[in-house]
Backbone bond lengths (Angstrom), bond angles and torsions (degrees), N, CA, C in turn:
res aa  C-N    CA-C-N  psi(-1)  N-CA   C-N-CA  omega(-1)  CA-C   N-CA-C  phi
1 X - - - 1.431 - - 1.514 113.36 -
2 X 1.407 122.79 10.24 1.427 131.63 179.00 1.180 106.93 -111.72
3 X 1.891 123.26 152.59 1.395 107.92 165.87 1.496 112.96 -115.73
4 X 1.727 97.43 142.61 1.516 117.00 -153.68 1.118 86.74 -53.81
5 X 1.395 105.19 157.06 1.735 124.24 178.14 1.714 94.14 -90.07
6 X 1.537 102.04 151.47 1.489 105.29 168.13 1.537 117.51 -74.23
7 X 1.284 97.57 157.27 1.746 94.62 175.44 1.528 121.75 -126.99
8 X 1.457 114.21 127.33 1.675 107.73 -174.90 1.646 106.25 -114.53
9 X 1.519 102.41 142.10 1.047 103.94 -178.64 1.530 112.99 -91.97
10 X 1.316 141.38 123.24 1.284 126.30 -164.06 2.000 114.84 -123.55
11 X 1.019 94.83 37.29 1.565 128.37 -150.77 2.287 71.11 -53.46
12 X 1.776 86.78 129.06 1.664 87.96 -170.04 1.841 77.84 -154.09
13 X 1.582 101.92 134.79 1.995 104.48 -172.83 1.287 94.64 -75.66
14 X 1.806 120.64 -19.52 1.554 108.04 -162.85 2.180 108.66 -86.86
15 X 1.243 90.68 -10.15 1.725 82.78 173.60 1.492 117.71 -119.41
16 X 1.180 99.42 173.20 1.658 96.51 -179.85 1.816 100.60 -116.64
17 X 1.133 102.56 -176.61 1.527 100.26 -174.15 1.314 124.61 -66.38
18 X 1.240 104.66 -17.65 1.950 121.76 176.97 1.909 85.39 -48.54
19 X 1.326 135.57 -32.40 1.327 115.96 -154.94 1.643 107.32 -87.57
20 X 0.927 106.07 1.87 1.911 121.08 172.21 1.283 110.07 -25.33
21 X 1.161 116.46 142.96 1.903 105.13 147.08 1.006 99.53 -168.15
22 X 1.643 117.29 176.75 1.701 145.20 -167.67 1.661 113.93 -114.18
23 X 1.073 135.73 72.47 0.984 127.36 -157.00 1.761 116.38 -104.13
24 X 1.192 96.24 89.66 1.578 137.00 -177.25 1.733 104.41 -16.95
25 X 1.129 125.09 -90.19 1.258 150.04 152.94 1.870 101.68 -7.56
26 X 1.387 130.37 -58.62 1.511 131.40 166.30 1.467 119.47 -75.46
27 X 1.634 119.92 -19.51 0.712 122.48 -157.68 1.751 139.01 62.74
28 X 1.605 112.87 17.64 0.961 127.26 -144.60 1.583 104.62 -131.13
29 X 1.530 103.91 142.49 2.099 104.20 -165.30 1.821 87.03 -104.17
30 X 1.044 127.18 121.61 1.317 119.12 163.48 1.777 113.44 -111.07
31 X 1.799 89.01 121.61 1.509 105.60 -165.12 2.266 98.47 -80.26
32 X 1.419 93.95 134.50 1.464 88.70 154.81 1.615 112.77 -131.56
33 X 1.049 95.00 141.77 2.014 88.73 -169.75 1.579 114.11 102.66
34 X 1.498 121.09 -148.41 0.947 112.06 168.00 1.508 108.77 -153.85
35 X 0.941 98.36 55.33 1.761 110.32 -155.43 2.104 95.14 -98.45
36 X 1.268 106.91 140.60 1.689 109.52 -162.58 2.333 74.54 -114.04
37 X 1.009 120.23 -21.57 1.417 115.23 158.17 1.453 125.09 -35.81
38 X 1.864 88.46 -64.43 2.044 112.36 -179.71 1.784 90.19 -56.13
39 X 1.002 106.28 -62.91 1.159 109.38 -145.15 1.841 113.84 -54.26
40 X 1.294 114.28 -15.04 1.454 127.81 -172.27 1.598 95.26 -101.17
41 X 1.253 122.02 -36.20 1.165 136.27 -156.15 2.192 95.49 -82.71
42 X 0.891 131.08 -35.31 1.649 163.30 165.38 1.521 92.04 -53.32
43 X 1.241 94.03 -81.85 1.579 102.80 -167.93 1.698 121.00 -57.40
44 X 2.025 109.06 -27.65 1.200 90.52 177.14 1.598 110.70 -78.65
45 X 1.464 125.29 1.10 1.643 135.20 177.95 1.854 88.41 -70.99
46 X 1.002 109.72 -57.94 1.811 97.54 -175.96 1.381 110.52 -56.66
47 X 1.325 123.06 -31.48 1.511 104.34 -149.86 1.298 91.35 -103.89
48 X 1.576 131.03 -37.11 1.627 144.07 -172.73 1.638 115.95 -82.58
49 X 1.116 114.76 -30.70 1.405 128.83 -169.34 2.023 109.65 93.29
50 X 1.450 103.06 -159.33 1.437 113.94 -168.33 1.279 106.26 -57.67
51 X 1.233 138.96 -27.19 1.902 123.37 -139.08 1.887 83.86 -90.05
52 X 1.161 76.30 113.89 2.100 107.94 156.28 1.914 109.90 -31.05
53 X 1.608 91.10 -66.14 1.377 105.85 172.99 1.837 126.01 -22.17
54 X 1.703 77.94 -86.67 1.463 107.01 168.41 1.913 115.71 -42.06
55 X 0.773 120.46 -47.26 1.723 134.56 -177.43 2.157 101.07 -72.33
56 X 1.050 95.83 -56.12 1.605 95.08 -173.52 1.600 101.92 -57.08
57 X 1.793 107.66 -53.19 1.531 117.19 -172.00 1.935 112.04 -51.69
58 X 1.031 88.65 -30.13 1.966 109.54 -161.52 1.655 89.11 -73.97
59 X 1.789 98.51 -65.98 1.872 81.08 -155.56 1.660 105.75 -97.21
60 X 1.450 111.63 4.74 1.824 82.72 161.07 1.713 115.18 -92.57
61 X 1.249 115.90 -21.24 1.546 106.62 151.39 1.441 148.08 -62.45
62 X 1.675 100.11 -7.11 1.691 106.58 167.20 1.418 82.83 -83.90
63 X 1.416 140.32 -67.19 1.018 160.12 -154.12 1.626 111.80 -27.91
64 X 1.734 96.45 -50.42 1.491 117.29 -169.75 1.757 88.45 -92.00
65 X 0.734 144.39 -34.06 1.707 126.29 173.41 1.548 129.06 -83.80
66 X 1.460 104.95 -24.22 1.208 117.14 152.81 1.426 155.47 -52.70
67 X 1.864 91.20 -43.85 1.329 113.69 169.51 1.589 105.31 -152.72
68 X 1.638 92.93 90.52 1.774 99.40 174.88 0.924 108.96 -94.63
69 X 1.510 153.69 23.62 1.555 134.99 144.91 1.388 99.47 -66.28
70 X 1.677 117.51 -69.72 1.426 125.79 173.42 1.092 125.93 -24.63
71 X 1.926 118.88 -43.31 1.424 115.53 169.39 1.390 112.56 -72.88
72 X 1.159 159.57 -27.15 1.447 176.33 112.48 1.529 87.77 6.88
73 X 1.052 124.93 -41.23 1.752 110.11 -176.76 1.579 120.21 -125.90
74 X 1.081 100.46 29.51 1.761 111.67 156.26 1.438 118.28 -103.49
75 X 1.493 96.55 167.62 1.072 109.57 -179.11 1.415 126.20 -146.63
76 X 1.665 147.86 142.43 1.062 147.46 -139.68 1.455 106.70 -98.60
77 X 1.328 126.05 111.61 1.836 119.54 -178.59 1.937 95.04 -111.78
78 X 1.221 123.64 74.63 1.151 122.13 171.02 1.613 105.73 90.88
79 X 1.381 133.40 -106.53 1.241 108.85 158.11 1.677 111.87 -126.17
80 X 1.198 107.54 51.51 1.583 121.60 -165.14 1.526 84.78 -113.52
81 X 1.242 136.70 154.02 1.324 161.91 -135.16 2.163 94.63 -145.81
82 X 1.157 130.88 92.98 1.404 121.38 -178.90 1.871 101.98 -129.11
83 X 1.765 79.94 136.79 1.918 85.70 175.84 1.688 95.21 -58.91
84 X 1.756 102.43 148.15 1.325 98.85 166.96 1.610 94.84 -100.86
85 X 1.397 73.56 175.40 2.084 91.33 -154.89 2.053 93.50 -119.92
């Protein structure tokens, strides 16, 4: 009963996906990187509203049930979610 937000891909070598955002007002998730983390993490700002909290808690737990090999090989850089290498 919502309408999907648009999505831009803004694939840029100088940022990493931390530079993401949801920008309310366009209705629109703009991806940087290629992170399927950002991208849940974006979307719970559309669907949840502003709180940081709420959005980090939401999409690294679809994240981690969704794709548990992938979670098995990350790693935590502050509260950013990064493949370890």
């Amino acid at each position: 009963g919502i309408e999907a937000p648009k999505l831009v891909f803004a694939n840029d070598e100088q940022r990493d996906s931390g530079a993401s955002c949801f920008v309310p007002s366009l209705n629109t998730i703009i991806l940087h990187g290629r992170s399927v983390v950002s991208y849940l993490h974006e979307f719970a700002h559309f669907r949840f509203g502003r709180s940081e909290k709420t959005a980090c808690i939401w999409s690294v737990n679809l994240f981690r049930r969704c794709f548990p090999k992938s979670w098995a090989r990350v790693t935590f850089d502050g509260h950013m979610i990064r493949a370890r290498r």
